[in-house]
TORKOL-4160 file (C-alpha; in steps of 0.2 Angstrom, whole numbers, padded with zeros to 4 digits, m for minus):
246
<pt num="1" X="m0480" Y="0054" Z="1287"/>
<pt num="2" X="m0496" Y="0043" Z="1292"/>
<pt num="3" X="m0512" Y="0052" Z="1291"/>
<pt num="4" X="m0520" Y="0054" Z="1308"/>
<pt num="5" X="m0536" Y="0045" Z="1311"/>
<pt num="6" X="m0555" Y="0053" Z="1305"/>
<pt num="7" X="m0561" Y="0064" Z="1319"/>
<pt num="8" X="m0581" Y="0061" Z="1320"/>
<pt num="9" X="m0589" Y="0076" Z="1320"/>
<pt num="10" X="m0607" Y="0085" Z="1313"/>
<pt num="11" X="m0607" Y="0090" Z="1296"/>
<pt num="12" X="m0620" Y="0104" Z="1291"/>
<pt num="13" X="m0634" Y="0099" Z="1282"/>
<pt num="14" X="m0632" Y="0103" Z="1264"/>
<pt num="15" X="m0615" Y="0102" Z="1261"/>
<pt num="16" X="m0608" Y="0099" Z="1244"/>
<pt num="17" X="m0602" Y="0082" Z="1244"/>
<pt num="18" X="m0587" Y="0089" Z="1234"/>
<pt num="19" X="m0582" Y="0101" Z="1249"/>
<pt num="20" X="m0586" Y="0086" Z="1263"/>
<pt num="21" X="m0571" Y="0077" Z="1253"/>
<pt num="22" X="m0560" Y="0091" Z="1257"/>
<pt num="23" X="m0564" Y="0093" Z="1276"/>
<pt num="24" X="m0561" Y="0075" Z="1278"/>
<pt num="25" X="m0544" Y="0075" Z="1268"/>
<pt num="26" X="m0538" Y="0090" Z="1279"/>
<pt num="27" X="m0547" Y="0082" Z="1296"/>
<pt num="28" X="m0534" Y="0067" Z="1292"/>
<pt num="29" X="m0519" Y="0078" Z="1290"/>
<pt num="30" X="m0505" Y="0080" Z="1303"/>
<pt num="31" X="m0506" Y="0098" Z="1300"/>
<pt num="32" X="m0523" Y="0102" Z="1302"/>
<pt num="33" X="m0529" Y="0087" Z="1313"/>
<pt num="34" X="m0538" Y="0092" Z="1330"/>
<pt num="35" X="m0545" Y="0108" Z="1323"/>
<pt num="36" X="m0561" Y="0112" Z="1326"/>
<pt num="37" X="m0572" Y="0107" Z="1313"/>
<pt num="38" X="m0577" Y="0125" Z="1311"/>
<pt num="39" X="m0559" Y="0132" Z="1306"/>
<pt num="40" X="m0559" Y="0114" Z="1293"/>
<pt num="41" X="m0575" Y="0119" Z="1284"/>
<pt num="42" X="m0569" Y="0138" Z="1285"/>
<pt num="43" X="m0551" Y="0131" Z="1276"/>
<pt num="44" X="m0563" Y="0120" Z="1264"/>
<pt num="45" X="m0571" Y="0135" Z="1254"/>
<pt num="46" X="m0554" Y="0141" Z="1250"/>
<pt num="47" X="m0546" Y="0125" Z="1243"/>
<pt num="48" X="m0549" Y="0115" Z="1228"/>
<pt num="49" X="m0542" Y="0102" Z="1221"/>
<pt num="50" X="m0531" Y="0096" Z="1209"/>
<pt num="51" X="m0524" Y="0083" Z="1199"/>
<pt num="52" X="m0508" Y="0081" Z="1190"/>
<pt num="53" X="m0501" Y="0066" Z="1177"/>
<pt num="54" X="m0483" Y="0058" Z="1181"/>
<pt num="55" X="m0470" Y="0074" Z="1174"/>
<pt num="56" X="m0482" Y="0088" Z="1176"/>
<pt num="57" X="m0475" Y="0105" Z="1182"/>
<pt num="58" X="m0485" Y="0111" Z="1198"/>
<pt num="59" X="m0475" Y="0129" Z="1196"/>
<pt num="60" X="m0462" Y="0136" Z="1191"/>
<pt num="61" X="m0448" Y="0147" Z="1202"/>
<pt num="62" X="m0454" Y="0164" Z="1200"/>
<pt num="63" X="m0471" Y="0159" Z="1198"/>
<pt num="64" X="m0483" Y="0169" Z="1210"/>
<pt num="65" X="m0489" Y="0160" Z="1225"/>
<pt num="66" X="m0508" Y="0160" Z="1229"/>
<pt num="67" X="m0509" Y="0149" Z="1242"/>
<pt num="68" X="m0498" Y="0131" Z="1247"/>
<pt num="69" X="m0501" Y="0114" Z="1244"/>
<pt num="70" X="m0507" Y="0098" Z="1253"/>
<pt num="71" X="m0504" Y="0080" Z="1246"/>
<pt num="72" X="m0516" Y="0067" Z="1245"/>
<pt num="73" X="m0510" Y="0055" Z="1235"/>
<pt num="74" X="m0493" Y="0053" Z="1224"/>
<pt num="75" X="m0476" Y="0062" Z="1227"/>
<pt num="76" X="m0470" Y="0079" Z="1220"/>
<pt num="77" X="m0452" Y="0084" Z="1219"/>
<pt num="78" X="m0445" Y="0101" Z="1225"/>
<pt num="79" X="m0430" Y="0106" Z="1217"/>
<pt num="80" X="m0420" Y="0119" Z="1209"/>
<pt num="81" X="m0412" Y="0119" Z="1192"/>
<pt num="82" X="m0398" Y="0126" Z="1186"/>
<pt num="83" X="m0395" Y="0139" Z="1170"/>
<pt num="84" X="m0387" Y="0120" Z="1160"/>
<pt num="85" X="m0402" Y="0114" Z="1164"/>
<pt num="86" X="m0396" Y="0104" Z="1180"/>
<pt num="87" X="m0409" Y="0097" Z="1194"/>
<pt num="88" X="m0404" Y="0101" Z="1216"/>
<pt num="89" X="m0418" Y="0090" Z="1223"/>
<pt num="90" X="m0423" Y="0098" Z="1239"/>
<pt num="91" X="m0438" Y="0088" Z="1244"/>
<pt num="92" X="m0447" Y="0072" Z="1239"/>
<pt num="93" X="m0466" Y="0078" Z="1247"/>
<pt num="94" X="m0478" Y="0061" Z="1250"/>
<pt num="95" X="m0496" Y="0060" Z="1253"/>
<pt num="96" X="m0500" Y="0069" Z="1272"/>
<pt num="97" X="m0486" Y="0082" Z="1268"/>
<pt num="98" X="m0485" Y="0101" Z="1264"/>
<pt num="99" X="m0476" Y="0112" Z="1256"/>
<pt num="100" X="m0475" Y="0133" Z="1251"/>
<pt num="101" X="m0483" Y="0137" Z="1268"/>
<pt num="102" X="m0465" Y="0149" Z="1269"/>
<pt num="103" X="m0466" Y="0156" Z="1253"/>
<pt num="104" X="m0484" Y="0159" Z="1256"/>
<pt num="105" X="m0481" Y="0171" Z="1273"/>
<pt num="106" X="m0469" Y="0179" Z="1265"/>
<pt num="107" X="m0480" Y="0184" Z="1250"/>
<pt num="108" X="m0466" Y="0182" Z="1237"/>
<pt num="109" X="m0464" Y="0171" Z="1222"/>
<pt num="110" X="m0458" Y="0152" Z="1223"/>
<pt num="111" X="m0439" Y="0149" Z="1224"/>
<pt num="112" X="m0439" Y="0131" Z="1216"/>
<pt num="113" X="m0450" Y="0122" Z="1205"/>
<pt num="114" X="m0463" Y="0108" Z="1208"/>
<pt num="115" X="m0465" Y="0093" Z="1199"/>
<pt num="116" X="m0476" Y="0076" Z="1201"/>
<pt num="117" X="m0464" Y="0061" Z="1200"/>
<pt num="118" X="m0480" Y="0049" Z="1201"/>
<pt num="119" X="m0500" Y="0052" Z="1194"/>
<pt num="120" X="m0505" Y="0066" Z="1210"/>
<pt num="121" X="m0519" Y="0072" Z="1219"/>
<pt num="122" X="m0516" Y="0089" Z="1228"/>
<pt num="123" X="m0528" Y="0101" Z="1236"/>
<pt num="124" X="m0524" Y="0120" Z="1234"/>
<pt num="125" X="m0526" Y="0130" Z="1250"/>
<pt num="126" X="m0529" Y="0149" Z="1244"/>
<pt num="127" X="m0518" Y="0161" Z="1256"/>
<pt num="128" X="m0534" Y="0172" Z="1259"/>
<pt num="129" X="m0544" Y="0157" Z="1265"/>
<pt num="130" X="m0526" Y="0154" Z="1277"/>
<pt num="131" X="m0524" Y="0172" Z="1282"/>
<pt num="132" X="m0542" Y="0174" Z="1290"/>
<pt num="133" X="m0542" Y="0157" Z="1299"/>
<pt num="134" X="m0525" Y="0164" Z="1306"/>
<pt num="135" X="m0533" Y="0180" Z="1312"/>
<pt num="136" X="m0547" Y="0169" Z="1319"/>
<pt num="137" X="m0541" Y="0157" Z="1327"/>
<pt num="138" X="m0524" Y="0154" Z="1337"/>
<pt num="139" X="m0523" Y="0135" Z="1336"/>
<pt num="140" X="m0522" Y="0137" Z="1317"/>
<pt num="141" X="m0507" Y="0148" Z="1319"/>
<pt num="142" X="m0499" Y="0135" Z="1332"/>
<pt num="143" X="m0502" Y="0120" Z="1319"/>
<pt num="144" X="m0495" Y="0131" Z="1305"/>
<pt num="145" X="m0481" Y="0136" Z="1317"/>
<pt num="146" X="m0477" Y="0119" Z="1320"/>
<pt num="147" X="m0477" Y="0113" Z="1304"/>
<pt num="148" X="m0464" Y="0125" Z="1297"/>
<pt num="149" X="m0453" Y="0123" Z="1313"/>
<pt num="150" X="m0452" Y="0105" Z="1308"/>
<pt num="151" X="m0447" Y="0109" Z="1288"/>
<pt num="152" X="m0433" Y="0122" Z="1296"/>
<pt num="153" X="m0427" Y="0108" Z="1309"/>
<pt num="154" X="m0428" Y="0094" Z="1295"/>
<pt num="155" X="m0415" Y="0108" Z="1282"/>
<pt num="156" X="m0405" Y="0109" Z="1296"/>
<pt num="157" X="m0402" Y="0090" Z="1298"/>
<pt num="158" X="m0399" Y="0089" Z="1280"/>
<pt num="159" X="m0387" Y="0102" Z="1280"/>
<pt num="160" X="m0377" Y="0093" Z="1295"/>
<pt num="161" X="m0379" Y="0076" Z="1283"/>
<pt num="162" X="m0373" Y="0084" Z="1267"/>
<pt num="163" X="m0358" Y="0094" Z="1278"/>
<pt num="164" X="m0351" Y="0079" Z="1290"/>
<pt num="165" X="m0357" Y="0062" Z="1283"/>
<pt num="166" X="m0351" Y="0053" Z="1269"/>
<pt num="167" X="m0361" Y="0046" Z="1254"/>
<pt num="168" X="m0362" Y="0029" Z="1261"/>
<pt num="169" X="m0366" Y="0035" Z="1276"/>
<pt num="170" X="m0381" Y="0047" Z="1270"/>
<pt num="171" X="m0387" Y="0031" Z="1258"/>
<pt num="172" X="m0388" Y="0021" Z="1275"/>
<pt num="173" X="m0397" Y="0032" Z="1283"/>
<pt num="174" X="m0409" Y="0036" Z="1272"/>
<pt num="175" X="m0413" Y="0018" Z="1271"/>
<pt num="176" X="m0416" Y="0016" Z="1288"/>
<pt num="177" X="m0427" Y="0030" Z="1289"/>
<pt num="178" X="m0438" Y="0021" Z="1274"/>
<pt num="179" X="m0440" Y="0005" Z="1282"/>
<pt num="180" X="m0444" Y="0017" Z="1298"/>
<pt num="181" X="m0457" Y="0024" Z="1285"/>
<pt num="182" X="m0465" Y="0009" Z="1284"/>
<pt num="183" X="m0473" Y="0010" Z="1302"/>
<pt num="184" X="m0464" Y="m0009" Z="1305"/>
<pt num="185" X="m0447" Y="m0004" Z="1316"/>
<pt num="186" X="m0441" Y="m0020" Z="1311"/>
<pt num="187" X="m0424" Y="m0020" Z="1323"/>
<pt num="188" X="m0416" Y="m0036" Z="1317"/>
<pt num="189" X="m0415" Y="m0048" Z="1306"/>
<pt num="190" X="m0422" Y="m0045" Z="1286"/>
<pt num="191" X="m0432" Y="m0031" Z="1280"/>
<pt num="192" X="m0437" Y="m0023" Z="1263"/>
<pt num="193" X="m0436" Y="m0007" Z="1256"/>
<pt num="194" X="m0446" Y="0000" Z="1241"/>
<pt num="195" X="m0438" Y="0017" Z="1234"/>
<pt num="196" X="m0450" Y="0030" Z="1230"/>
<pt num="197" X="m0443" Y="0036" Z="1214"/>
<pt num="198" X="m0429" Y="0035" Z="1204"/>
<pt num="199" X="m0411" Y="0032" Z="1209"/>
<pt num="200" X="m0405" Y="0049" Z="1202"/>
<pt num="201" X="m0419" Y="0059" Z="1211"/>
<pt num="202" X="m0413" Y="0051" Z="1226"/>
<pt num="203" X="m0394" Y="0051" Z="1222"/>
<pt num="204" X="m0400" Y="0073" Z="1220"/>
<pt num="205" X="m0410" Y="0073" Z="1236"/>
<pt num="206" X="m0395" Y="0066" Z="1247"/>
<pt num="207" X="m0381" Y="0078" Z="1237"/>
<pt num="208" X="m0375" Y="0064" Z="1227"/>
<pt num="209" X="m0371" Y="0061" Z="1209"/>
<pt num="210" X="m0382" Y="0047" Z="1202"/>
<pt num="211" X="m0364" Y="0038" Z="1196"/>
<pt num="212" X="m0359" Y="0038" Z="1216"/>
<pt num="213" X="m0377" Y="0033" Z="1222"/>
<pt num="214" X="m0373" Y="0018" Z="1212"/>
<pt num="215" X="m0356" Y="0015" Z="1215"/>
<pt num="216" X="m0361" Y="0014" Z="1234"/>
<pt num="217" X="m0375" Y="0003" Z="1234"/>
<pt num="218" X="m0364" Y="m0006" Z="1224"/>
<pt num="219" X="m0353" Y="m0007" Z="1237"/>
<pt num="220" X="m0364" Y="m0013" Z="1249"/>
<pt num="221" X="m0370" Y="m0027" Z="1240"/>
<pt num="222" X="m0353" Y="m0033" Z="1239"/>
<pt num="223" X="m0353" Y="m0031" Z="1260"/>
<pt num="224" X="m0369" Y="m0041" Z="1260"/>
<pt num="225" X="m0379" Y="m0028" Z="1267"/>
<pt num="226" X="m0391" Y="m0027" Z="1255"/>
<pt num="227" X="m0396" Y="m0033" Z="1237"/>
<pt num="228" X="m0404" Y="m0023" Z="1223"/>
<pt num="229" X="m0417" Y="m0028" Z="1213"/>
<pt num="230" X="m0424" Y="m0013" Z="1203"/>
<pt num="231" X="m0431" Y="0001" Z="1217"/>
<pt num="232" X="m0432" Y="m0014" Z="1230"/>
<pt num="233" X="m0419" Y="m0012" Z="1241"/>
<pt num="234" X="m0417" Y="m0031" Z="1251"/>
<pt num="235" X="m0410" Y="m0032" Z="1269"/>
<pt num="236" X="m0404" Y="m0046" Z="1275"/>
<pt num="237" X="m0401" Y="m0039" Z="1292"/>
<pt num="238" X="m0405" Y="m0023" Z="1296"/>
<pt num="239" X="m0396" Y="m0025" Z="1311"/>
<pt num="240" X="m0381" Y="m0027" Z="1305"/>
<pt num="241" X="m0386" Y="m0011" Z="1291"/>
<pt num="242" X="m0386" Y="0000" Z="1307"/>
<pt num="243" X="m0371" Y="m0006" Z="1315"/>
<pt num="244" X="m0362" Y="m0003" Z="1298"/>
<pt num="245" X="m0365" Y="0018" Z="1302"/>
<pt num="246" X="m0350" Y="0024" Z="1313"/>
């Protein structure tokens, strides 16, 4: 999701250069652009931020929450694992995205575990700091409100994907949201996608093994609707890529 434009507003004198950063990273989010800058400074002095290498674990399920997280920059995979050690992708989060507001409100530990996929840069928004701008101000608890209302609406249209499409169907579609991603719309003719992560990580995040993600795109190379080269997915016509889907 695009960050939202940088409102212009008067910053105290005196503030540390350190906190500005975070009041302008928040100001740019979806979640919290439009609020006044009051509530933004107020959220500032409980966040701070933090940085994780490619592979670092973020938490662990069962781990106690303390606050949830915003991403700046780099993506961070949610996902359960299995007692044999197997991953579920849940969520691939990208920078101007949110997640463990829901484990958060409820005040219980996390359910899944987080994990960077790329070099990341996070800030940490402490629950105390959440819980009093809440109780101050009611456009913070619409924002927050609406935020979680899209998480539950985007679960449900995965679990209608996973129950009623099949894999080449999901692969399609996830491709044609990414170029979406892109901000182009290209609506005919070619077009370019560039995955975010690994196949297999995708292959979790649409319910697929990683042997039938690539079966599939095999598949459609022989159709002609796309070629692969490494996580470049090539589009001839993306036309054509949307009429394929029933």
């Amino acid at each position: 999701m695009p960050c939202a434009p940088m409102p212009l507003f008067e910053v105290p004198e005196g503030t540390d250069p350190e906190r500005l950063a975070m009041v302008r990273a928040l100001a740019r989010t979806p979640l919290f652009s439009g609020l006044k800058p009051d509530s933004l400074m107020r959220l500032a002095q409980g966040c701070r931020s933090e940085h994780y290498d490619k592979g670092n674990i973020l938490f662990h399920k069962g781990d106690p929450c303390h606050g949830f997280y915003l991403t700046l920059e780099g993506q961070v995979k949610l996902a359960f694992i299995s007692p044999d050690g197997n991953q579920k992708v849940v969520e691939i989060i990208r920078p101007g995205q949110s997640f463990g507001e829901a484990v958060m409100f409820m005040e219980r530990p996390y359910m899944l575990m987080a994990q960077a996929l790329t070099e990341c840069r996070l800030l940490h928004i402490g629950k105390d700091a959440v819980f009093a701008e809440l109780n101050r101000d009611p456009q913070v608890s619409r924002k927050m409100i609406a935020g979680l209302s899209m998480r539950l609406h985007n679960l449900i249209h995965d679990l209608e994907t996973y129950s009623l499409r099949s894999g080449r169907e999901r692969i399609i579609g996830y491709l044609l949201r990414e170029e979406e991603m892109t901000g182009l719309c290209i609506q005919e003719g070619p077009a370019t996608v560039l995955l975010p992560t690994q196949k297999g990580t995708i292959a979790s995040r649409l319910n697929l093994t990683q042997e039938h993600f690539s079966r599939i795109l095999h598949e459609l190379v022989s159709d002609g609707l796309v070629t692969v080269e490494g996580r470049l997915i090539h589009i001839p016509d993306i036309g054509r890529l949307r009429d394929s889907l029933p």
